[in-house]
Residue frames as a rotation matrix with the C-alpha (Angstrom) as fourth column:
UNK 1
-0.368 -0.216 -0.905 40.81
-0.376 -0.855 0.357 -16.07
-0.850 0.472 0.233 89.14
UNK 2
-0.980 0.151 -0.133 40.12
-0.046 0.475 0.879 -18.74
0.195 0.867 -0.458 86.19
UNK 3
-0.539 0.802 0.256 36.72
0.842 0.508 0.184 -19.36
0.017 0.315 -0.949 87.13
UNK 4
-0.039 0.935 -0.353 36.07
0.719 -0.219 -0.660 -15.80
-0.694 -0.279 -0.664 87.60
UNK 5
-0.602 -0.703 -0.378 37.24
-0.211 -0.316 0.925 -15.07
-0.770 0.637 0.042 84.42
UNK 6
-0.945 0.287 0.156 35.10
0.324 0.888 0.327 -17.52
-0.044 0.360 -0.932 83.13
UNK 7
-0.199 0.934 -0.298 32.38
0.759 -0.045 -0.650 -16.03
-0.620 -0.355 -0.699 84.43
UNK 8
0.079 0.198 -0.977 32.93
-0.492 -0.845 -0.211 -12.79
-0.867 0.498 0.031 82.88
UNK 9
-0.889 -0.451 0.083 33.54
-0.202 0.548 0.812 -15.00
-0.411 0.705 -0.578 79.70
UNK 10
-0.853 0.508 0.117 29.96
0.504 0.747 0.434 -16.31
0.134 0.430 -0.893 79.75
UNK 11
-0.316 0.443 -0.839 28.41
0.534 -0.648 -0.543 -13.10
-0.784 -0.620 -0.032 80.91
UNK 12
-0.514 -0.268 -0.815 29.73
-0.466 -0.711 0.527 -11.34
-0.720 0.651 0.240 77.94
UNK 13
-0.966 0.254 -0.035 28.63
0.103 0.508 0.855 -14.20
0.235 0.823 -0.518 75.36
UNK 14
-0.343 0.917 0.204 25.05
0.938 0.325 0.116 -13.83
0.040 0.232 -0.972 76.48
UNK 15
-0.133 0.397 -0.908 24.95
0.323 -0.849 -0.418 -10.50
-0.937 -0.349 -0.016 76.42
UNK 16
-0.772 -0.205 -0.602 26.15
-0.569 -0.200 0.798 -10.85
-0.284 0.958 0.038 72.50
UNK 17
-0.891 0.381 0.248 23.36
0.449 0.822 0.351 -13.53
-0.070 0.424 -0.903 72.43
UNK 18
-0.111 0.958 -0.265 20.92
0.576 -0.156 -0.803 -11.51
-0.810 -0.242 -0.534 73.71
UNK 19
-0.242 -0.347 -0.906 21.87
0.080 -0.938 0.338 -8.82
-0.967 0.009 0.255 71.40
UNK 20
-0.976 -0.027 -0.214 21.35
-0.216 0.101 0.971 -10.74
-0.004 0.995 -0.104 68.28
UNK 21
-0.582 0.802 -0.135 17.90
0.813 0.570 -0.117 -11.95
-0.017 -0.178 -0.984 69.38
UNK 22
-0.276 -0.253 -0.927 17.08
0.457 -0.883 0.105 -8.74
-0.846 -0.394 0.360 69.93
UNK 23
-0.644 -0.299 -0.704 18.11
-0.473 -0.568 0.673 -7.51
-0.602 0.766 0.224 66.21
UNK 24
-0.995 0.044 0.084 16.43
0.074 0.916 0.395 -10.28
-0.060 0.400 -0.915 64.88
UNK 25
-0.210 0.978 -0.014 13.08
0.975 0.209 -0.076 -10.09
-0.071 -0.029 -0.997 66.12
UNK 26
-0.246 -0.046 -0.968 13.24
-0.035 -0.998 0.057 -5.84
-0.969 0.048 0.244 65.57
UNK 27
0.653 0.518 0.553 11.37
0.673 -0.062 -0.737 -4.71
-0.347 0.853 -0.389 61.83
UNK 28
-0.553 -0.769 0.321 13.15
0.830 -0.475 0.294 -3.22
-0.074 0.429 0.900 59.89
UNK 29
-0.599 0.304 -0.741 12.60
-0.018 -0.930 -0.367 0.72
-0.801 -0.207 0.562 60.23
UNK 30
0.571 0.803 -0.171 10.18
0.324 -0.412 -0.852 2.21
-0.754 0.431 -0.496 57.44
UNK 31
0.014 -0.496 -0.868 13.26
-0.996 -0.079 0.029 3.82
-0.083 0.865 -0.495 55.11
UNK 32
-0.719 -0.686 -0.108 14.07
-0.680 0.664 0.310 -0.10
-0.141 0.296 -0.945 54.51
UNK 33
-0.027 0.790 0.612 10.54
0.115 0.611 -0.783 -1.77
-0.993 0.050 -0.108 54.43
UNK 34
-0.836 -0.235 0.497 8.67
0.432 0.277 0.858 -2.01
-0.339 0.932 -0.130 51.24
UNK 35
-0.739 0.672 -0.048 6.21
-0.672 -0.740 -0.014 0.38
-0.045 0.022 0.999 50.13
UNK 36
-0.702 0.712 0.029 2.79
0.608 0.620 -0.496 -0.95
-0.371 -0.331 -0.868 51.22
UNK 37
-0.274 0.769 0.577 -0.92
0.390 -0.460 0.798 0.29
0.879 0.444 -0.174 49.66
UNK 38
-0.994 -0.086 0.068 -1.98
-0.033 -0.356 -0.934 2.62
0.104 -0.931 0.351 52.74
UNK 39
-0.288 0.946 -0.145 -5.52
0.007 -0.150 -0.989 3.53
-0.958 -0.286 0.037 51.51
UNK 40
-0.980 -0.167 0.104 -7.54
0.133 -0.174 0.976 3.95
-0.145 0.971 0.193 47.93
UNK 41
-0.235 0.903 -0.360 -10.30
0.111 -0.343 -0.933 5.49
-0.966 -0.259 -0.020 46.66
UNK 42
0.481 0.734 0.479 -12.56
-0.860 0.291 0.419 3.97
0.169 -0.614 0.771 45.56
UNK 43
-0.021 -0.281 0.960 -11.92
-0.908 0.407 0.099 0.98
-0.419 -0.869 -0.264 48.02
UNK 44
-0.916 -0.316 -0.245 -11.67
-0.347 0.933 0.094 -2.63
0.199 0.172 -0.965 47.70
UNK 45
-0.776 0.620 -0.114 -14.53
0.544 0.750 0.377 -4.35
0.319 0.231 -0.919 46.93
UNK 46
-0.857 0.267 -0.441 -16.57
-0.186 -0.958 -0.218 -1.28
-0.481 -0.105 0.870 46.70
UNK 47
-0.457 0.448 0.769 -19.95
0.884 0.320 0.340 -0.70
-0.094 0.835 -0.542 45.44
UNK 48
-0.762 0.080 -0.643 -20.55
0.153 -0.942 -0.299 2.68
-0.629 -0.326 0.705 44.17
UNK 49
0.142 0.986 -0.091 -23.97
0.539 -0.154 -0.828 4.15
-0.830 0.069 -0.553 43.45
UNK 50
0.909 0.052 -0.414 -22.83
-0.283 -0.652 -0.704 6.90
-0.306 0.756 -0.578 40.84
UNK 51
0.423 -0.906 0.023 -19.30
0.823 0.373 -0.429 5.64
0.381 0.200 0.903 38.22
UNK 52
0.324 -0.721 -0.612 -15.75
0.321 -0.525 0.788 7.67
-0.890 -0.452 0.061 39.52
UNK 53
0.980 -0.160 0.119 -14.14
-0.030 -0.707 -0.706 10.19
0.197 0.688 -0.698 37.67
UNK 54
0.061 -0.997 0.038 -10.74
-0.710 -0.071 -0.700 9.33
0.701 0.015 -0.713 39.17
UNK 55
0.694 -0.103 -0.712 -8.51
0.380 0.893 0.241 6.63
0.611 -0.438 0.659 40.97
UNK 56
0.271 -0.618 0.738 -6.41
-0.755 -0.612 -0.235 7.85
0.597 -0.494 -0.632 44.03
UNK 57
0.625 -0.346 -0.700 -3.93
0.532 0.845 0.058 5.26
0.571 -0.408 0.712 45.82
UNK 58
0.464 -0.612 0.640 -1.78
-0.883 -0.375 0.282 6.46
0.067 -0.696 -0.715 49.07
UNK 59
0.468 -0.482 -0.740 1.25
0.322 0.873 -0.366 4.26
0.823 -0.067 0.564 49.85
UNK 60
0.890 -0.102 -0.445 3.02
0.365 -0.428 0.827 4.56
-0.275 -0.898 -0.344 53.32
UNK 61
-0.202 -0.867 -0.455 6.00
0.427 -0.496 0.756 6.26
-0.882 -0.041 0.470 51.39
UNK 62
0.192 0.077 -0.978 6.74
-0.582 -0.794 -0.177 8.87
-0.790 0.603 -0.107 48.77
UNK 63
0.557 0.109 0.823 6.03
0.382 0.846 -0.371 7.53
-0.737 0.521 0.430 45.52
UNK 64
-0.237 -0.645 -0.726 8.50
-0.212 -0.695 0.687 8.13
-0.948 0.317 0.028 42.56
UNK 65
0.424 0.764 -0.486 6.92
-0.469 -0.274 -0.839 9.37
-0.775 0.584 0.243 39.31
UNK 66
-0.189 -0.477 -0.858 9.30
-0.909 0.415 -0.031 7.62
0.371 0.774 -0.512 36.90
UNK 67
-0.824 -0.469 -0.318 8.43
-0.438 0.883 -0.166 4.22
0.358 0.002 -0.934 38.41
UNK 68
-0.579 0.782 0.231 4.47
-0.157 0.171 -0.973 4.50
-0.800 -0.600 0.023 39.48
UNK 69
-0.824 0.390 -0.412 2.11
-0.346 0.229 0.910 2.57
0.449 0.892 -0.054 37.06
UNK 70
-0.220 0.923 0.316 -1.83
-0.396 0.211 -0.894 2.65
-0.892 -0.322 0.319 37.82
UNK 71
-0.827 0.435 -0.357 -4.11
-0.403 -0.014 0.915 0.71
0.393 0.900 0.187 35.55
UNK 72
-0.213 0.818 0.535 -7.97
-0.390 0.431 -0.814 -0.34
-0.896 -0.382 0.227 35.76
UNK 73
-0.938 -0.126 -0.323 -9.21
-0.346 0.397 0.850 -2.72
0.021 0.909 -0.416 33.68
UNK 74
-0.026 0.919 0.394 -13.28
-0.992 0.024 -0.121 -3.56
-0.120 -0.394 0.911 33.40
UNK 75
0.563 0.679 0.471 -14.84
-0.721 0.683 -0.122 -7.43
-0.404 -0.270 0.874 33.50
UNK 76
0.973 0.020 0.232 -13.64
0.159 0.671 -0.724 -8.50
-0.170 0.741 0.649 30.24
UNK 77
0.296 -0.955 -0.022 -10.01
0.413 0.107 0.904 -7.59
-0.861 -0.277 0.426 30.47
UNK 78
0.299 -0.192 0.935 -9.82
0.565 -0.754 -0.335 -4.54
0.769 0.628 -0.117 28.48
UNK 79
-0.525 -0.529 -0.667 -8.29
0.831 -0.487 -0.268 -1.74
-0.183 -0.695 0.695 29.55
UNK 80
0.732 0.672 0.112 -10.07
0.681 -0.729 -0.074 1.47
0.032 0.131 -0.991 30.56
UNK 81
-0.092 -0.601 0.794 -8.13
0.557 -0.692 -0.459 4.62
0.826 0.400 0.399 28.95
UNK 82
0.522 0.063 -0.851 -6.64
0.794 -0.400 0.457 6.51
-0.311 -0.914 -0.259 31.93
UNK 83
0.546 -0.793 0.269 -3.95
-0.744 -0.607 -0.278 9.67
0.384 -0.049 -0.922 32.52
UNK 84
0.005 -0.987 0.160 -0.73
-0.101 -0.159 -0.982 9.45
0.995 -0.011 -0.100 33.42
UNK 85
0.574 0.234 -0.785 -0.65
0.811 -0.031 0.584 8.90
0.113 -0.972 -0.207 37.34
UNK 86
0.413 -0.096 0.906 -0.41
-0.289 -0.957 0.031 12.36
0.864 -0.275 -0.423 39.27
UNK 87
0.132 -0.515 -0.847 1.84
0.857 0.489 -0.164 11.68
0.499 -0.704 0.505 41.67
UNK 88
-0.007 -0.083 0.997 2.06
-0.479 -0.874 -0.076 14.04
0.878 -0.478 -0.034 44.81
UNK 89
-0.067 -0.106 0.992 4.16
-0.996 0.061 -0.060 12.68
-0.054 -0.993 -0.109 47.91
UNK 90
-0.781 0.024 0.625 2.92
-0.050 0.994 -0.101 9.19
-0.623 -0.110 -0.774 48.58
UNK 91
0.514 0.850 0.112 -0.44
-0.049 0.159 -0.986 9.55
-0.856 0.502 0.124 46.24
UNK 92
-0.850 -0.520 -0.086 -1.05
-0.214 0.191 0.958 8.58
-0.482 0.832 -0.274 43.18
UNK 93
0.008 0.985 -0.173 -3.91
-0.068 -0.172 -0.983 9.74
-0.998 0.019 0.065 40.95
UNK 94
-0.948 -0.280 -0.150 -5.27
-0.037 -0.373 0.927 9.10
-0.315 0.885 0.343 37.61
UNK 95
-0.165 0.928 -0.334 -8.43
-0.575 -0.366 -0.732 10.30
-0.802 0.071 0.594 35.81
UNK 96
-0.307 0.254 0.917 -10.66
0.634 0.774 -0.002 8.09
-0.710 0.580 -0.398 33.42
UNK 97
-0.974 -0.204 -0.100 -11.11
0.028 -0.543 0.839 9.38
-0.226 0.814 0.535 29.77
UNK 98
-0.501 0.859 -0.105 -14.34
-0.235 -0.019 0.972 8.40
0.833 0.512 0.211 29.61
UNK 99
0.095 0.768 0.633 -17.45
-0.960 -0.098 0.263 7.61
0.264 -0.633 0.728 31.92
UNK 100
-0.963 -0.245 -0.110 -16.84
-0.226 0.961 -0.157 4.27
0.144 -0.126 -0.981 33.53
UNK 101
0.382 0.915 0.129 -20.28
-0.794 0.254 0.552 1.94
0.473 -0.314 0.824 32.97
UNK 102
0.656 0.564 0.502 -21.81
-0.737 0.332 0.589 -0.47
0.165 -0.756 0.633 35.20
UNK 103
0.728 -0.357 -0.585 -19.46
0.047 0.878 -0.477 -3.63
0.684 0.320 0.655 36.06
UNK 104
0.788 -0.607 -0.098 -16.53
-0.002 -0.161 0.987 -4.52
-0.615 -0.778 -0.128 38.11
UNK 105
0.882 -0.468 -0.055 -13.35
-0.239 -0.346 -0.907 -3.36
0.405 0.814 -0.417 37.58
UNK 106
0.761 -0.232 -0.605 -10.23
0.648 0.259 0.716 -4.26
-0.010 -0.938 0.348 38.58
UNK 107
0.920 -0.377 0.106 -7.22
-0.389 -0.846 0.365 -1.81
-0.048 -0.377 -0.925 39.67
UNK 108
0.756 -0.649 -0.082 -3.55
0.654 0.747 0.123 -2.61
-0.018 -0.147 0.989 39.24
UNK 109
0.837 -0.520 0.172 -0.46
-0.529 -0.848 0.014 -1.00
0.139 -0.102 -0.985 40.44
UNK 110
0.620 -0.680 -0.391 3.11
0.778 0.467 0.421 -0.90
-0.104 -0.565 0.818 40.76
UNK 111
0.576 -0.656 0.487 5.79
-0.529 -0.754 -0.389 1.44
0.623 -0.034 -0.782 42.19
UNK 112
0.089 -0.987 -0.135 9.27
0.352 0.158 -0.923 1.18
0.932 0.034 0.361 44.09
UNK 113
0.917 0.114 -0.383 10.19
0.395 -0.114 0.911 1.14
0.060 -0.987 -0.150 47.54
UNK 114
0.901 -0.433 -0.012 12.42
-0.415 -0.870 0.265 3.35
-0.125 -0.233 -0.964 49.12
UNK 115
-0.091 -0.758 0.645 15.24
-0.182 0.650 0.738 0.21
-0.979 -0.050 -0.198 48.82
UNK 116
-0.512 -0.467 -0.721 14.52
-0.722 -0.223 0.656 0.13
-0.467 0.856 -0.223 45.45
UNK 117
-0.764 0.310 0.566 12.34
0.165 0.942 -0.293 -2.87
-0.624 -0.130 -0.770 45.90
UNK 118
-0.630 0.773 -0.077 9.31
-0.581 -0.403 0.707 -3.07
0.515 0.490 0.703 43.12
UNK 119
-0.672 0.724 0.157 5.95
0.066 0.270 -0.961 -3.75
-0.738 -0.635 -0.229 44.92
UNK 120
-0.769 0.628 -0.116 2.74
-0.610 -0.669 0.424 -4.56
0.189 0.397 0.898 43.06
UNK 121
-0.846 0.479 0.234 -0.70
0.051 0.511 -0.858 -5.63
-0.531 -0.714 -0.457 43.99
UNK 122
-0.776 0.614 0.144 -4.19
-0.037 -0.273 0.961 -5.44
0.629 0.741 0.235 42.76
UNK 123
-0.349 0.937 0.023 -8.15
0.005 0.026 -1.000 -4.82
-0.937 -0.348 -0.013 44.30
UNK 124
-0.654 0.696 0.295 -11.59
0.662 0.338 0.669 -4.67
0.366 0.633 -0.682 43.03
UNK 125
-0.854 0.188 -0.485 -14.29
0.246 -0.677 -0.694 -2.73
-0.459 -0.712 0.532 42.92
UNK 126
-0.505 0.637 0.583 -18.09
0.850 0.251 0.462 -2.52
0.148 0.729 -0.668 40.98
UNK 127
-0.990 0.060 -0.130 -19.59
-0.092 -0.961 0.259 0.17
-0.110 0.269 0.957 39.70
UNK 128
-0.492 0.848 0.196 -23.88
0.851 0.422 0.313 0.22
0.182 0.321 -0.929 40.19
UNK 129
-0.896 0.305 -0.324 -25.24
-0.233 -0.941 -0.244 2.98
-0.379 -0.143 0.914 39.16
UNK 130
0.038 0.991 -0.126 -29.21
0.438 -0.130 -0.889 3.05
-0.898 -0.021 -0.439 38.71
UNK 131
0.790 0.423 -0.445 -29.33
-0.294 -0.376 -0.879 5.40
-0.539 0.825 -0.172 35.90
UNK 132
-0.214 -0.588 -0.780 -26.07
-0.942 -0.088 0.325 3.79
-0.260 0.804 -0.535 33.64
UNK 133
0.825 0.446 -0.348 -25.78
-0.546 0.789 -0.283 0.96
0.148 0.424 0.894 31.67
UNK 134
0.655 -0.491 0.575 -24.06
0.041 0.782 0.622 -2.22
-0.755 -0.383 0.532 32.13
UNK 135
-0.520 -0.744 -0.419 -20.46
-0.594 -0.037 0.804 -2.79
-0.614 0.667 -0.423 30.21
UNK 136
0.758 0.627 -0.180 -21.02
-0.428 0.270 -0.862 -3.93
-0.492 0.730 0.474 27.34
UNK 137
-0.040 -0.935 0.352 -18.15
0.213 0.336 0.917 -6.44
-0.976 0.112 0.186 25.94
UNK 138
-0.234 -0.262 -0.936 -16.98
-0.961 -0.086 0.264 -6.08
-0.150 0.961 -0.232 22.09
UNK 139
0.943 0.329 -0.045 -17.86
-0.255 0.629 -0.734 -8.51
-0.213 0.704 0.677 19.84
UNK 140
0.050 -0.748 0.662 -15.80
0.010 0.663 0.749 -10.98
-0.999 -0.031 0.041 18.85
UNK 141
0.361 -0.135 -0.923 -14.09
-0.727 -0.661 -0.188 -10.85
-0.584 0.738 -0.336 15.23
UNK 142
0.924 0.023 0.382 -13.27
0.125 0.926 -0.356 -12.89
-0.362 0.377 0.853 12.90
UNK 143
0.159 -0.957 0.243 -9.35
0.165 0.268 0.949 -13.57
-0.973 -0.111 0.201 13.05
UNK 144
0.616 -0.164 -0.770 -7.72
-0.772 -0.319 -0.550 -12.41
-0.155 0.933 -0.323 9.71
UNK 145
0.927 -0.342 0.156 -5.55
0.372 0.889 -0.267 -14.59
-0.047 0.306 0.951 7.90
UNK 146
0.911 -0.397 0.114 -2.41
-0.413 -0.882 0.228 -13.85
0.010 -0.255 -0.967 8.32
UNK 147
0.159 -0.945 -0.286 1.65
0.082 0.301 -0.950 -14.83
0.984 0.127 0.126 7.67
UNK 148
-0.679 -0.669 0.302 2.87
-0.108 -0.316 -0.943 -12.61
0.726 -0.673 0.143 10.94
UNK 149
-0.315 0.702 -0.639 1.91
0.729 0.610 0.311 -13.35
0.608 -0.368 -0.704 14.25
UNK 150
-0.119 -0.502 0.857 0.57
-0.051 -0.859 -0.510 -11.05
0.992 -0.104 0.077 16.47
UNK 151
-0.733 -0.292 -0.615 1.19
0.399 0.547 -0.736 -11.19
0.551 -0.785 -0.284 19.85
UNK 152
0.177 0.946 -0.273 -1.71
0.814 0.015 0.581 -10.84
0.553 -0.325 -0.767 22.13
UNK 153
-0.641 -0.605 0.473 -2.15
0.212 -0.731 -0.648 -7.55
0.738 -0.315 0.597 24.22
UNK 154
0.375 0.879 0.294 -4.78
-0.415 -0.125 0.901 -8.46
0.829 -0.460 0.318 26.55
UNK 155
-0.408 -0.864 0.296 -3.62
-0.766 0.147 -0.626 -8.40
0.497 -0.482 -0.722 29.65
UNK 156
-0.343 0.416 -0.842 -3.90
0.707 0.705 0.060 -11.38
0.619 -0.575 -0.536 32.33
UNK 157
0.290 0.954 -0.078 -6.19
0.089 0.054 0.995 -10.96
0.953 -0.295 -0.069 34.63
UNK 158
-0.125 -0.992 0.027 -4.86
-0.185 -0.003 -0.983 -10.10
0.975 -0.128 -0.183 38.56
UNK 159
-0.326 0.133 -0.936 -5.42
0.644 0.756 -0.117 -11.51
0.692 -0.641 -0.332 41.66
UNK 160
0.534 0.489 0.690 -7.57
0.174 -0.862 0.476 -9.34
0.827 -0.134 -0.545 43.72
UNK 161
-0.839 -0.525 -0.144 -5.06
0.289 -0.205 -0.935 -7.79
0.462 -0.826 0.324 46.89
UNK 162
0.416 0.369 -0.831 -5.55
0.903 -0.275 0.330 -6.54
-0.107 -0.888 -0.448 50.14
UNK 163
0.660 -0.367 0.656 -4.78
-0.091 -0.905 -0.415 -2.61
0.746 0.214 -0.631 49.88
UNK 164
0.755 -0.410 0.513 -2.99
-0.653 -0.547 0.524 -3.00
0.066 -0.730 -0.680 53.02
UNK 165
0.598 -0.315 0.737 -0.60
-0.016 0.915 0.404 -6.08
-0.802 -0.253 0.542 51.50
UNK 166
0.448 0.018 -0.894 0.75
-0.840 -0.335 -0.427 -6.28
-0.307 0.942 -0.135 48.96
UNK 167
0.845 0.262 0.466 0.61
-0.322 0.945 0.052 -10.11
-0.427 -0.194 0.883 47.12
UNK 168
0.928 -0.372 0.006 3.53
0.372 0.928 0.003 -12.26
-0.007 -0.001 1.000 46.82
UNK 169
0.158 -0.742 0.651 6.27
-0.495 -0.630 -0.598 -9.69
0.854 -0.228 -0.467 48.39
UNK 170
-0.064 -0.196 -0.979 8.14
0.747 0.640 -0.177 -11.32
0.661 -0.743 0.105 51.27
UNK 171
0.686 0.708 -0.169 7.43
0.692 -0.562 0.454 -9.52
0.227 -0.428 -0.875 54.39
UNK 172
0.536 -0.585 0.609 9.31
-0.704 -0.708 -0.060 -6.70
0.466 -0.396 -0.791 56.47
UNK 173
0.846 -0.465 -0.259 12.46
0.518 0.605 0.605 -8.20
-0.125 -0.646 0.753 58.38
UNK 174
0.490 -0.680 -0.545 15.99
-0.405 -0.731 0.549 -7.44
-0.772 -0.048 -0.634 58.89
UNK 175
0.839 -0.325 -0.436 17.95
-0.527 -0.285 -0.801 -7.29
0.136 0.902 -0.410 56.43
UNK 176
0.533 -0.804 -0.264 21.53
0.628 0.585 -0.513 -9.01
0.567 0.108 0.817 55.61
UNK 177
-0.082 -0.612 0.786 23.39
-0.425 -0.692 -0.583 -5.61
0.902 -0.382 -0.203 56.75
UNK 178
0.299 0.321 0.899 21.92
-0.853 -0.332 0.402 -6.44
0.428 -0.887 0.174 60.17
UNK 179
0.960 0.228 -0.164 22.94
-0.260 0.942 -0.213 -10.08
0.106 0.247 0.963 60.23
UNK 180
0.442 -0.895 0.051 26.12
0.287 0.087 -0.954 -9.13
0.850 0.436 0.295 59.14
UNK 181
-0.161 -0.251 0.955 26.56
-0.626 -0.722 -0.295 -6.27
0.763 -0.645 -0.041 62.05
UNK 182
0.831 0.412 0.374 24.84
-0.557 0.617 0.556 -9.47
-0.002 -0.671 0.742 64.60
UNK 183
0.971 -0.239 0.001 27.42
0.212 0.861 -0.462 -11.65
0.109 0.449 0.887 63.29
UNK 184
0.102 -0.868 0.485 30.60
0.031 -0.485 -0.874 -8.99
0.994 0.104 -0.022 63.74
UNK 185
0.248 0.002 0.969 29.54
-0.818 -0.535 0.210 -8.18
0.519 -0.845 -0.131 67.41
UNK 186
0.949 -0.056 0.311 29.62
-0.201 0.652 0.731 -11.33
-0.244 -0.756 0.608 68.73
UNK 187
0.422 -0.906 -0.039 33.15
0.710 0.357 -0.607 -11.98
0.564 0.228 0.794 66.95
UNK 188
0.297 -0.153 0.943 33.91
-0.061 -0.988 -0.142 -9.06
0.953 -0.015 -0.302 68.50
UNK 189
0.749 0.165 0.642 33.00
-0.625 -0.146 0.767 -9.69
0.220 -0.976 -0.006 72.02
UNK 190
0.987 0.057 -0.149 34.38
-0.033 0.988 0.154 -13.05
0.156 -0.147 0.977 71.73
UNK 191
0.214 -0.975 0.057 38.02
0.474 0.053 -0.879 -11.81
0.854 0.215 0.473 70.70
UNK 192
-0.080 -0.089 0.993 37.83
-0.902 -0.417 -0.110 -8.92
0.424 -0.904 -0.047 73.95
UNK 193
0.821 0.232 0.521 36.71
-0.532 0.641 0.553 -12.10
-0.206 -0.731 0.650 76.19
UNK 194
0.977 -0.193 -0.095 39.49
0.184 0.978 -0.102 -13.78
0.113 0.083 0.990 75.15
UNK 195
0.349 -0.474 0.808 42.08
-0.057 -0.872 -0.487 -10.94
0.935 0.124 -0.331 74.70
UNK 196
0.327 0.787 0.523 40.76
-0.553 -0.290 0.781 -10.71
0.767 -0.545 0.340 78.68
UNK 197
0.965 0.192 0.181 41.62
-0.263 0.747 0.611 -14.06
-0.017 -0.637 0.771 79.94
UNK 198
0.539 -0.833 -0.129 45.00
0.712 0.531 -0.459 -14.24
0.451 0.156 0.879 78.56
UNK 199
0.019 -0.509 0.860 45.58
-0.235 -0.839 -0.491 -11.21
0.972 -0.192 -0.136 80.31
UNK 200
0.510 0.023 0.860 44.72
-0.849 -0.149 0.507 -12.34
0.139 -0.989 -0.057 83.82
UNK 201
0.941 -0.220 -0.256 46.26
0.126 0.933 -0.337 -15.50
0.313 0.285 0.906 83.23
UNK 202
0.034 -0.665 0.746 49.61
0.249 -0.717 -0.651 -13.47
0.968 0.208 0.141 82.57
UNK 203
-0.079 -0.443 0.893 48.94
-0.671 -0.639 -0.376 -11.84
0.737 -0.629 -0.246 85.91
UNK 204
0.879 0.235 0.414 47.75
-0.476 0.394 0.787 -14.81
0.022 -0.889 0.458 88.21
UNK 205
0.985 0.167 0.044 51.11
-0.065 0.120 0.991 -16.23
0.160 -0.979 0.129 87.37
């Protein structure tokens, strides 16, 4: 009876082993991932013949307008005057105030994942058009004197992303919740398997 107790004893623990292995190596569903760049237009490391009139990013979830920031900036790290991003679903669109000339530009974003997680990334992309002209940087100025400082508002420059990555976000996995639930089951099993043995025990004598 004891050893075939046992058996069921060690039957049960690897089924709880298997169970966490299992969880473990399982992604976490899509409501609990982090919002990822899906597609954009124009593309990464584009080169377009004629300049866009707008910037359109798709993420693999619904984006939420109070927390989606597009920006494009050209060569020299100025910003190029956009809209507001048009959000609709998982897109996210904004239009350029002015004609965009020749040069590369780069693209930065960030928005919120469905966990609340913020995600942002960045691409490239160069504008050659034949019939425009090439950016043209501003002149440099000659620094007023001044008491107060002022604080610089050029932004930094961002590492070009993969649209389908998004840089220095840790990846999909499970979560603590799941860990936690991995971590209950086997206490679980463990107390029934024991529960178990003190019962036949009891009856063998």
């Amino acid at each position: 009876m004891r050893t075939h107790a046992r058996q069921n004893l060690a039957g049960l623990l690897a089924a709880a082993l298997t169970t966490v292995v299992v969880l473990l190596l399982v992604p976490a569903s899509p409501a609990a991932a982090h919002n990822t760049l899906k597609s954009a237009t124009p593309a990464k490391d584009a080169r377009l013949s004629e300049a866009p009139t707008q910037l359109t990013l798709e993420f693999m979830q619904k984006l939420n307008p109070a927390f989606t920031t597009i920006t494009l900036s050209d060569s020299g790290q100025q910003k190029v005057p956009t809209s507001e991003p048009a959000v609709n679903g998982a897109k996210g669109t904004v239009t350029f105030d002015q004609a965009l000339a020749n040069g590369t530009y780069t693209v930065a974003y960030r928005v919120v994942s469905a966990d609340g997680h913020p995600v942002r990334g960045s691409y490239r992309f160069t504008v050659a058009d034949p019939t425009a002209s090439p950016v043209v940087s501003a002149p440099a100025t000659t620094a007023v004197p001044s008491t107060t400082a002022v604080p610089s508002t050029t932004p930094t420059s961002a590492t070009a992303a993969s649209p389908a990555s998004v840089a220095g976000e840790p990846g999909d996995g499970p979560g603590p919740l799941v860990l936690i639930g991995a971590i209950l089951l086997i206490m679980i099993i463990a107390a029934a398997a024991v529960v178990l043995m003190r019962r036949r025990s009891i009856r063998a004598s």
